[in-house]
N, C-alpha and C positions, 0 to 999 in steps of 0.2 A: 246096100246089102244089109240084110238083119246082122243082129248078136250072136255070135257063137254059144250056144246053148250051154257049151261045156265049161265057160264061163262065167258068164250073167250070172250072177246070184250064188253059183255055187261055192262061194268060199266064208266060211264064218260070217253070214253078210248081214247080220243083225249081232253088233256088240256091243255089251250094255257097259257105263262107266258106273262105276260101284267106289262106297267111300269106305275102303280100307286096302292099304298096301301102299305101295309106293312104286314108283316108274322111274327108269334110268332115267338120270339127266332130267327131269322134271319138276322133280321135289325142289319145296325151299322160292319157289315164286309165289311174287305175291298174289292176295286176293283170291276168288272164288270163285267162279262164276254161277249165277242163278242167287245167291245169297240172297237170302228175303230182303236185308236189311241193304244190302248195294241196287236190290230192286227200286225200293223208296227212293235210293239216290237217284236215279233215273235209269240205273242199268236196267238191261232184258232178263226176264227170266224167260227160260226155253229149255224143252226135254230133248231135242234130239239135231243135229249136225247131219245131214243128209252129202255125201262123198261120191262122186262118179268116178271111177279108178279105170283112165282109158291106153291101154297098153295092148301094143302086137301082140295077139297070142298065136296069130298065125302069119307065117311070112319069113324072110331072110332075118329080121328083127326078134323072130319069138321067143329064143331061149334070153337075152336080152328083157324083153318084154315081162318072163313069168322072172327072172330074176327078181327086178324092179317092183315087180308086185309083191314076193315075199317081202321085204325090205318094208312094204307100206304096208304090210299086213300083222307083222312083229310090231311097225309103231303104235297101230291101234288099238292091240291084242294087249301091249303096255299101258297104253294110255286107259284103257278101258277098265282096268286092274287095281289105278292106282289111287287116291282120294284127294285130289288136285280138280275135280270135276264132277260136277252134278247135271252133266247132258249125257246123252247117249249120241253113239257115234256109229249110222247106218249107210253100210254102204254097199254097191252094186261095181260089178265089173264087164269092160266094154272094149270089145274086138275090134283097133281101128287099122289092122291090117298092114297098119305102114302106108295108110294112102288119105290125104287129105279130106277127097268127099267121104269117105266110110266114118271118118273121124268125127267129122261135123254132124252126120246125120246120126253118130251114136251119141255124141254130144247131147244134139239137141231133144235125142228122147231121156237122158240121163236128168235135163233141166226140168225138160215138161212131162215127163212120166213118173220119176221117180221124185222131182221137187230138187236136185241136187244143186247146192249152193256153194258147194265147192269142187273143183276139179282136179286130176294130178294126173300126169303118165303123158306118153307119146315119147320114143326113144327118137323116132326120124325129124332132123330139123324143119322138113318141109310141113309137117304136119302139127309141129310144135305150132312153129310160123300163122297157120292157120286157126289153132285153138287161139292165139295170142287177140287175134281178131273177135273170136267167137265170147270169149272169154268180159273184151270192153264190151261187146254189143249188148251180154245180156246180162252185166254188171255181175259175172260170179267170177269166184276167185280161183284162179289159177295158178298150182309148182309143175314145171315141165319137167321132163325128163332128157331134152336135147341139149345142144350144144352152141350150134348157129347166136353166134356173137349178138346177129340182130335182135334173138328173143331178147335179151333185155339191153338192145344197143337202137339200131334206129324204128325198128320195130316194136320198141318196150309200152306198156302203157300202166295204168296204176293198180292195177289187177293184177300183176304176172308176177310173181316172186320165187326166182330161181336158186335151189341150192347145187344144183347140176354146176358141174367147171366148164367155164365157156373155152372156146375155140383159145381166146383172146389171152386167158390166164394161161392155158395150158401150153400155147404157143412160144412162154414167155421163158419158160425151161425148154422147150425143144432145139430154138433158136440159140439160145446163149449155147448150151453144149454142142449142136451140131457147128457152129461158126468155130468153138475153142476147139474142138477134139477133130472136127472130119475135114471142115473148111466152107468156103463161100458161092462154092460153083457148083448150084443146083436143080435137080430134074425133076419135075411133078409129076406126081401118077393120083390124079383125083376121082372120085365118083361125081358124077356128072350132076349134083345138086345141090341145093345151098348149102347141106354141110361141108361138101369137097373143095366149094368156091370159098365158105368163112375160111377154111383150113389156111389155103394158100394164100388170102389177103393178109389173115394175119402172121403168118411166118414170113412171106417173103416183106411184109414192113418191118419187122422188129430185124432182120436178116441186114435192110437196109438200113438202119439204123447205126448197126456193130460192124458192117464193113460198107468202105468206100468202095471195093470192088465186087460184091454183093454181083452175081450176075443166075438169069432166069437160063439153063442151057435148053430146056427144052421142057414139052409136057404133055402129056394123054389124057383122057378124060372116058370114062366109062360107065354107062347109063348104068340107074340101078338098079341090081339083081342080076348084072350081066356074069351067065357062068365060063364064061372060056375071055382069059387073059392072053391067051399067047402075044398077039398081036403086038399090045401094050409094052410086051416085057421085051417083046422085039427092038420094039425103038427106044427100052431105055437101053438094052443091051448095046446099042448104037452109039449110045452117048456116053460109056461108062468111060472110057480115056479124058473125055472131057469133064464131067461131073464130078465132085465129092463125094454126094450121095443123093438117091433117088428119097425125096419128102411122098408118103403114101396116104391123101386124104381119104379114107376112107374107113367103113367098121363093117361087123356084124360079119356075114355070110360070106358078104363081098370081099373083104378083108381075108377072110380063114382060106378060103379057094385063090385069092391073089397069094398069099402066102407059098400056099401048096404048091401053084404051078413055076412059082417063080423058083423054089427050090430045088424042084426038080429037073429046071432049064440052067443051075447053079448060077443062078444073079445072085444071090449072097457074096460068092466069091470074086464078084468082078466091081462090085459096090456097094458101098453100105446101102441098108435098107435103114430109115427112119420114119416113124409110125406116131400118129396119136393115139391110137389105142389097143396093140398087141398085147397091153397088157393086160386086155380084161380076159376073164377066164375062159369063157364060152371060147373066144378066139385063137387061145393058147390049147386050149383040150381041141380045137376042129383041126388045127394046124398040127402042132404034135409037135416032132421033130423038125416040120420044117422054119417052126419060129423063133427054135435057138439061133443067136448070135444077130439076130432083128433087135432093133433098138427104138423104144417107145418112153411116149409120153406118159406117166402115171399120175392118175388123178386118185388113187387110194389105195390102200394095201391094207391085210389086217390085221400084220404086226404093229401098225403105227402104234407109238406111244403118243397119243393126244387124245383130253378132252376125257371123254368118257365111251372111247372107243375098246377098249378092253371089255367094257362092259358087254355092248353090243354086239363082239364078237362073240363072247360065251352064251346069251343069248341065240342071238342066230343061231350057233351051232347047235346046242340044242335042240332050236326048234326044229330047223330040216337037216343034221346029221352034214353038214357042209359049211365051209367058210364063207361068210357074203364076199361079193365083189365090190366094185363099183357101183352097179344100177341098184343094189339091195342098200348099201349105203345109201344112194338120194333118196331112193323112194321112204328110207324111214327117218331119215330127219328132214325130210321137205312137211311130213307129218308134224310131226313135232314139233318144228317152228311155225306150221300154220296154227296146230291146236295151243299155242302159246299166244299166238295173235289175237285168237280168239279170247282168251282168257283176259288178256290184256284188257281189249276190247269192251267186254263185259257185256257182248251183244253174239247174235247171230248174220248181224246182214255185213256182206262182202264186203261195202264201201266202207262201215266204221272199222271192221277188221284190219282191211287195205290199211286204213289210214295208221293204224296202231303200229299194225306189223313193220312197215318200214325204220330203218335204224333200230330194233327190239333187239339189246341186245342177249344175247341166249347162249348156252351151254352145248355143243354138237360133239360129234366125234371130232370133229378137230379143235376141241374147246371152246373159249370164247368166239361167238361169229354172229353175225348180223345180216339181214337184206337191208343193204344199203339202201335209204332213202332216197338219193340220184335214179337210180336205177331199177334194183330191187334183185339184185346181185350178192349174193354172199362169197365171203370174202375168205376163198380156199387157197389151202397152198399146194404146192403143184412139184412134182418130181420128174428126176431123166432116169430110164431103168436100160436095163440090156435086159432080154432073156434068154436065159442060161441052163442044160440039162438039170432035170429033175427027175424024181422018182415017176410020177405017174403024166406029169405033163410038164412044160418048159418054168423056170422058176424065174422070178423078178430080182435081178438084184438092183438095191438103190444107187444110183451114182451121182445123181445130186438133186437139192432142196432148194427150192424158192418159198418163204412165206406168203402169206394171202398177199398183206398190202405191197410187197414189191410184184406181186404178181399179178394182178385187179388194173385195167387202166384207168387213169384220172376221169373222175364224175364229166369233166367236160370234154373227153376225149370219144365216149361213147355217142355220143348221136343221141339218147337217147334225152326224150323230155317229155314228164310224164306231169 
């Protein structure tokens, strides 16, 4: 299937870098890149960074989708701004629908039509999954936007560098608070695809870990974009005498409509609900009322005090009259830390970039952070939220903090070997 017209090109898609100003979190690294004088040394000089920006803009995934892209659009609107660089930074945007072949084949016109040598976006794990492939075969560099452990776990390779919180991290606060606060005896309610399968590998390990009586009571699974739950909420309703609480792998559409019908069949009231991601916004504004007193995983908020996230959020808000979430976070420091790589690098081609980027460490919204060299994993901390009535939509409140490194597993735990 082509590009959606409505967004291929139409956004600022030619931004030029100019040397005066300064860029959040940028400033202050060394070096130049293009320098006549680091040219001599052997570095490249190069006018311009070619970006293929491939993100749902249509589908279950799309307010997700255009999130993530303001987020990479503020980074290179910055970067472009600020005199840390003497390339130009052009880029194109690409509708991959939330489905692997539409991905691949916008992909593969972003390399061979437009020349893009770097890639970023895809919210659905399966598709992430598939760029992760796309991305070794044609040696460009790719930041996902998914979650699935495997992108940089058994599926990782030396190209992929993810600032996205994997399943793995965020599992690592779900777990400890749902085993202290609700208990051990739990029910699945998954989307039927590798992000719903990472979900439940890794909470029901870390589950087994903190309790010896750790037990699976039961579990559903729900193809994705399926709009009627009843079914689902029937057989957890089954289970609730037995279960603590019901663990819900799933996001985006599917999540806001499981929300809604579960409320209105009052499973709230008969067992906790525990989420990885209620607490992105899109979710909480499609839900409403029915997502109070649901309790999730939080991978970012924008009150944080860290890093240089204050900044970013003034930012944002300026630019589109709204607080970023989650996906607007990745998508502008996955920027960021790539156009650092690059800098690093002192080149344009993926493989020297790869090579720099790994361990670099750098400045983000959560302050100091890095892609791990093991993996290419940055190294985020992870929160447990309730949410709670609010003025316009349900609010996050924090109830407890994990740091990156207690929350990242050991380089040799991942699978991964790149």
């Amino acid at each position: 299937m082509g590009r959606d017209d409505r967004y291929h090109g139409s956004r600022r898609q030619v931004l030029r870098a100019v040397t005066a100003g300064s860029v959040v979190g940028v400033t202050g690294l060394a070096g130049c890149v293009g320098d006549p004088e680091e040219a001599a040394n052997g570095e490249e000089e190069f006018d311009t960074i070619e970006l293929g920006v491939l993100e749902p803009f249509t589908g279950p995934f799309a307010d997700l989708g255009e999130e993530r892209t303001q987020g990479t659009e503020l980074a290179i609107e910055e970067i472009n701004e600020s005199d840390e660089f003497d390339f130009e930074i052009e880029y194109e945007t690409y509708d991959t629908q939330s489905d692997p072949e539409d991905a691949l084949s916008e992909a593969s016109e972003a390399v061979q039509s437009q020349g893009a040598q770097f890639l970023t976006g895809c919210i659905s794990s399966d598709v992430a999954l598939s760029m992760n492939d796309f991305a070794l075969d044609n040696e460009v560099l790719y930041t996902p936007g998914a979650a699935d452990v495997a992108i940089t776990g058994e599926r990782c390779n030396e190209y992929v560098f993810r600032f996205e919180t994997s399943t793995a991290q965020i599992a690592e606060a779900m777990a400890q608070w749902t085993y202290e606060e609700q208990g051990d005896q739990i029910f699945y309610h998954l989307a039927d695809y590798a992000y719903g399968e990472s979900v439940k590998e890794e909470f029901s390990s870390r589950m087994a870990e903190l309790s010896d009586d750790y037990e699976e009571v039961g579990e559903t699974r729900a193809e994705f974009g399926a709009g009627d739950f009843e079914a689902y909420i029937t057989q957890i309703e089954g289970a609730a005498d037995e279960a603590d609480a019901v663990v819900i792998g799933s996001t985006g559409e599917d999540l806001t409509t499981f929300l809604s019908q579960a409320a209105d069949r009052g499973l709230p009231d008969e067992i906790p609900i525990v989420t990885t991601t209620a607490s992105f916004t899109p979710v909480r504004a499609g839900a409403g009322d029915a997502a109070t007193g649901v309790f999730s995983g939080v991978r970012y908020y924008p009150d944080l005090e860290m890093g240089d996230n204050h900044e970013f959020v003034e930012a944002y808000e300026a630019e589109y009259d709204e607080l970023p979430d989650n996906f607007s976070r990745v998508g502008y420091d996955s920027i960021r830390m790539m156009v650092r790589g690059i800098q690093e690098a002192g080149s344009d081609d993926p493989t020297e970039v790869a090579d720099a980027l790994g361990g670099l460490e750098q400045e983000t919204i959560f302050g100091s952070n890095e892609f791990r060299e093991c993996d290419g994993q940055a190294v985020n901390p992870v929160w447990m939220g309730e949410l709670v009535e609010g003025d316009d939509l349900p609010d996050v409140e924090i109830l407890m903090e994990i740091d990156g490194e207690e929350a990242i597993p050991a380089c040799e735990e991942t699978g991964c070997e790149r």
